[in-house]
C-alpha positions in Angstrom: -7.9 -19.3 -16.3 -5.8 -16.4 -15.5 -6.1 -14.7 -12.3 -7.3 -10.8 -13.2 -4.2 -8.5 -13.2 -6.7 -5.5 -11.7 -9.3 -5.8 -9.7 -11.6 -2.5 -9.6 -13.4 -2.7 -6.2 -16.6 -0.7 -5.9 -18.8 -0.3 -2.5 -22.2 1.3 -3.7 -24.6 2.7 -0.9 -27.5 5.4 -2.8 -25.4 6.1 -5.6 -27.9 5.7 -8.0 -27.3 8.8 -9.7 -23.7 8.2 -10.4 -23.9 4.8 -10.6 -24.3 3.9 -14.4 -21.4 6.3 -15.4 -19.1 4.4 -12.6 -20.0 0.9 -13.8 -19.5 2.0 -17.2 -16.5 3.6 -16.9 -15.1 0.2 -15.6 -16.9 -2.3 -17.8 -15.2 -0.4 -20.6 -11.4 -0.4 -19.8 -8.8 -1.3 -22.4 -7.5 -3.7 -20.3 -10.0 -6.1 -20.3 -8.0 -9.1 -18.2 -9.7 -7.4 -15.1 -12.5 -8.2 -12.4 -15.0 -5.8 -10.6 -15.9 -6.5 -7.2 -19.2 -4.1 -6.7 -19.9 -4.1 -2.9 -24.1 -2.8 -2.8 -24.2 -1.3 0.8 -28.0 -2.2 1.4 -28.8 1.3 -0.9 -32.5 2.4 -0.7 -32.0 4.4 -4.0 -32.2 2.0 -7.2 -28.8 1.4 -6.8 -29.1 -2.2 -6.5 -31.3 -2.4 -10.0 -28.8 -0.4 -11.8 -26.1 -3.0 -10.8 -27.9 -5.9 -11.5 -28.5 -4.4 -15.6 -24.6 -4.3 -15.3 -24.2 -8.1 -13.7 -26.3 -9.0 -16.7 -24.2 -7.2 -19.5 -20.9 -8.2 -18.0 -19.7 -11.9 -16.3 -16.5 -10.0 -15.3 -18.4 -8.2 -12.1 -18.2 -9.9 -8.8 -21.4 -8.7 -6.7 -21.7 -8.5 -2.7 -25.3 -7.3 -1.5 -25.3 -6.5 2.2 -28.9 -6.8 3.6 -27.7 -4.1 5.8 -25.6 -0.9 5.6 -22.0 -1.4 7.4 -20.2 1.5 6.1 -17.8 1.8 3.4 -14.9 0.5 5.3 -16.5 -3.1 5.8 -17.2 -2.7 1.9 -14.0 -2.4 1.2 -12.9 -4.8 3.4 -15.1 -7.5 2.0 -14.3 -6.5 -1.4 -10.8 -7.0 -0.7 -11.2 -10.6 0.4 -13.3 -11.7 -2.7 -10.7 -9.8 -4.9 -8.3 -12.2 -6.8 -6.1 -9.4 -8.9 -2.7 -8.9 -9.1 -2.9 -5.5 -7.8 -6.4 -3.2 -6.7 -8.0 0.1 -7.8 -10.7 1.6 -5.8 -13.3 3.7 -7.5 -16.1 5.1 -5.4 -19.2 5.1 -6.9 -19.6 8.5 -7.6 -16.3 8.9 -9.9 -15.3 7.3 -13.1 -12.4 6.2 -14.9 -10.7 7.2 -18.3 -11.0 4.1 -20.4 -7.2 3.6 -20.3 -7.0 3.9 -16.6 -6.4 0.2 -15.6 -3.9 -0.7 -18.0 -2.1 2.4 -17.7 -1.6 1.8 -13.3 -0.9 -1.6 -14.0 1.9 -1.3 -16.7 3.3 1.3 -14.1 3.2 -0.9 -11.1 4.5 -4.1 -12.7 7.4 -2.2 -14.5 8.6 -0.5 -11.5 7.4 -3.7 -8.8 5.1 -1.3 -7.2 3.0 -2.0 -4.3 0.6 2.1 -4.6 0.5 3.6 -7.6 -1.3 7.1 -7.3 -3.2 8.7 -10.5 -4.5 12.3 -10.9 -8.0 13.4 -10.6 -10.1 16.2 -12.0 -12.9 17.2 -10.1 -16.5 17.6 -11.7 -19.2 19.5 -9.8 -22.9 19.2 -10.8 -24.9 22.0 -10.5 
């Protein structure tokens, strides 16, 4: 098997209310020879059930469940170690991706031999 050329690395704590968009968003990129590593940060929320409906849906997710919250650094951090992609993407768990967004940074770094490739944003504010 093919090691991923992305892997999308997602540390969760009480994001329950952005969550499903999130996971979606990365379940459902074009380029589908990806993992996601999704890092649950002991939420309180319903976090956690939201991303075991995904884990069910999708064998490509990798899932870390701290028993205790360590901060979004050592979520990272973990995820990175468990990652086996050619090249990362962090999405926080409050954002989402535009379903060409993976294949789009990854035909950009391995063109050019990249080691960052930065992307845009548009901000979204609930009211």
């Amino acid at each position: 098997m093919l090691a991923p050329k992305v892997s999308i690395i997602i540390p969760v704590y009480n994001a329950a209310m952005y969550l499903h968009r999130c996971l979606y968003s990365a379940v459902t990129q074009s380029l589908k020879n990806i993992e996601i590593v999704v890092v649950n940060d002991a939420s309180t929320d319903g976090s956690l059930q939201i991303i075991e409906e995904f884990i069910t849906l999708d064998k490509r997710i990798k899932f870390i469940n701290f028993s205790k919250n360590k901060g979004n650094g050592i979520g990272r951090n973990t995820a990175l170690r468990a990652a086996c992609g050619t090249y990362v993407l962090f999405l926080d768990a409050d954002d989402w991706l535009n379903k060409n967004a993976a294949k789009i940074l990854y035909n950009a770094a391995s063109k050019n031999k990249s080691d960052v490739v930065l992307m845009g944003y548009t901000q979204h504010y609930m009211t």
